[in-house]
Residue, then its C-alpha position, 0 to 999 in steps of 0.5 A: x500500500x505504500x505505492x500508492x502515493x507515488x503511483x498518483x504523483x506519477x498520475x499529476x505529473x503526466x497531466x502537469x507536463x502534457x503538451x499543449x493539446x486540443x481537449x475534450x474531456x466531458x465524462x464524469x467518472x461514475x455517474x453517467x453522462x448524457x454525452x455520448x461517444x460520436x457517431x462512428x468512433x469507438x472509444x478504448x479504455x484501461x483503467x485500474x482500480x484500488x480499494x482498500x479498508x484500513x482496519x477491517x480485519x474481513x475486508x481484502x483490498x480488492x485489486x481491479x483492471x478494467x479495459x473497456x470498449x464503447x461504440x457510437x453506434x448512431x447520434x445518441x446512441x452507444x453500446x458499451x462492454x467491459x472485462x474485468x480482472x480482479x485481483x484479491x489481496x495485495x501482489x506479492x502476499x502469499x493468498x493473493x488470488x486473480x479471477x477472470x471478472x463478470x462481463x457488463x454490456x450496456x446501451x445508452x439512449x440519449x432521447x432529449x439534447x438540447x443546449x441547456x438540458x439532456x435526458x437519457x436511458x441507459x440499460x446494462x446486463x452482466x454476465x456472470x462470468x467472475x468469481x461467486x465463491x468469495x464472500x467477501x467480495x461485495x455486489x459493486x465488483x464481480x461477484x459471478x451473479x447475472x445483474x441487470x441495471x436500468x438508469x435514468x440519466x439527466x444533464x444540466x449544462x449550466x454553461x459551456x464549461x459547467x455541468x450537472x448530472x444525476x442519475x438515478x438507477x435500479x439495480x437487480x442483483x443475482x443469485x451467487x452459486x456458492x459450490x458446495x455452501x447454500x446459495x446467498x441470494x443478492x438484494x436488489x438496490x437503487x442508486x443515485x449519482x449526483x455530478x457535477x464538472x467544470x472544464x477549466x481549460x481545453x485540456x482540463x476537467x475537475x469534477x466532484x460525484x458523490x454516489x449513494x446506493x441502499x440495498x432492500x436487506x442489510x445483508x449484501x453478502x455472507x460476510x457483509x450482514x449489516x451495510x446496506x447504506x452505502x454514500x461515497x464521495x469522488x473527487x475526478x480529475x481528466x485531462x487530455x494530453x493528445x487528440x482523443x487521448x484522455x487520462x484520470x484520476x480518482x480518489x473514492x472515499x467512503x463516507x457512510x460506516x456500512x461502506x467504510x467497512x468494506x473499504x475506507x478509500x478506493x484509488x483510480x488511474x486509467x484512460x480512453x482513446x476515442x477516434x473514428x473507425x472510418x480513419x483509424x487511430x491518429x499516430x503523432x507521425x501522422x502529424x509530424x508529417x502534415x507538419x501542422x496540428x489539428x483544427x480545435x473542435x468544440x467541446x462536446x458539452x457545447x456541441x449540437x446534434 
């Protein structure tokens, strides 16, 4: 755990030290965005996840690695998926353990846009392909349980910087298959995300999420019998350092005592390349060689369909 302050002051410096490029960060971190990705470009993501609880002595820091792959599939219209490695411990210990993650597919509809104010729908489905066997592993990771997700999604742009957004979602949980022990059942939940995001220049985006999720029955887990309310806060910070391409970082912390069992604090670094399928992905000798940079564009929160 005493990486962890070197890996996000190597996280500040690449986003002190880019150059000067044109930028377009839109997206929140957790809470939906009724942006989507342009029709007919595709959108690759990595990102890694740490959580970690300081004295729970049940709770293991979960290691997560997350790439991810989004479509513009028409105007407002997008099709997301995600695979996911979890890594139970920390490297290196004697019971740390990796498992193949649940595989999330989603679409998002954005049905109402307009300059002050989009609506959006967002459905996903997740394959039970991860462990169900750890108990201690909570619903919010890969859990091998099938999990349906439905979201309302609302955007206010305030201005062509400022942005708000709330998403409001039902989450059906499975059931997990626990071999030879009797099978645990999963509540369901509803969860809402409040957001809101400023770009501070071309390059920059701060934002602040906070995200609160109630579960139907107190135990979400065999191991986790009381905590069912669960509130986190999440400070974001993305900046993109060369066209389409956008890094991260977050600093989750629990503010509710049922989630700060779990974990006190989860770490995020990570980033997405969007480009157009049409072209392919743009490489800095294909500038060199042009011998000019790329028109700046809008930033998306401005743009209209």
């Amino acid at each position: 755990m005493n990486t962890r302050p070197s890996t996000f002051a190597l996280a500040a410096a690449v986003f002190l030290l880019a150059s000067t490029v044109e930028a377009k960060p839109y997206r929140a971190m957790v809470t939906r965005t009724a942006e989507t990705t342009r029709s007919g470009n595709l959108e690759l993501g990595l990102r890694y996840q740490g959580f970690f609880a300081l004295e729970s002595e049940r709770s293991l820091p979960y290691q997560q690695l997350s790439p991810s792959i989004r479509w513009g599939i028409l105007d407002n219209l997008e099709a997301n998926v995600y695979f996911e490695v979890l890594g139970l411990g920390l490297p290196g210990d004697s019971d740390f353990q990796l498992a193949f993650g649940d595989i999330p597919l989603g679409l998002q509809w954005t049905f109402l846009e307009t300059r002050p104010f989009a609506l959006a729908a967002y459905a996903r489905v997740t394959f039970p392909t991860g462990p169900s066997t750890e108990d201690a592993i909570p619903p919010s990771l890969s859990d091998g349980t099938w999990d349906y997700e439905g979201t309302l999604v609302g955007e206010l742009r305030v201005s062509k910087d400022l942005r708000f957004m709330l998403n409001a979602s039902y989450l059906h949980q499975g059931t997990r298959d626990r071999g030879a022990l009797a099978d645990f059942d999963v509540p369901d939940a509803v969860q809402l995300g409040l957001a809101g995001t400023y770009n501070i220049d071309n390059l920059t985006l701060v934002g602040l999420e906070v995200i609160g999720r109630v579960y139907f029955e107190r135990a979400i887990t065999p191991v986790w019998t009381d905590n069912a309310n669960q509130v986190e806060i999440i400070p974001v910070v993305r900046r993109e350092v060369y066209p389409g391409l956008v890094l991260e970082a977050v600093a989750g912390i629990a503010v509710t005592p049922d989630l700060s069992d779990i974990y006190r604090f989860r770490a995020l670094i990570g980033g997405t390349y969007e480009f157009d399928l049409a072209s392919g992905p743009r490489l800095p000798k294909d500038d060199d060689k042009n011998g000019k940079k790329p028109a700046p564009k809008k930033k998306p929160s401005t743009r209209k369909r």
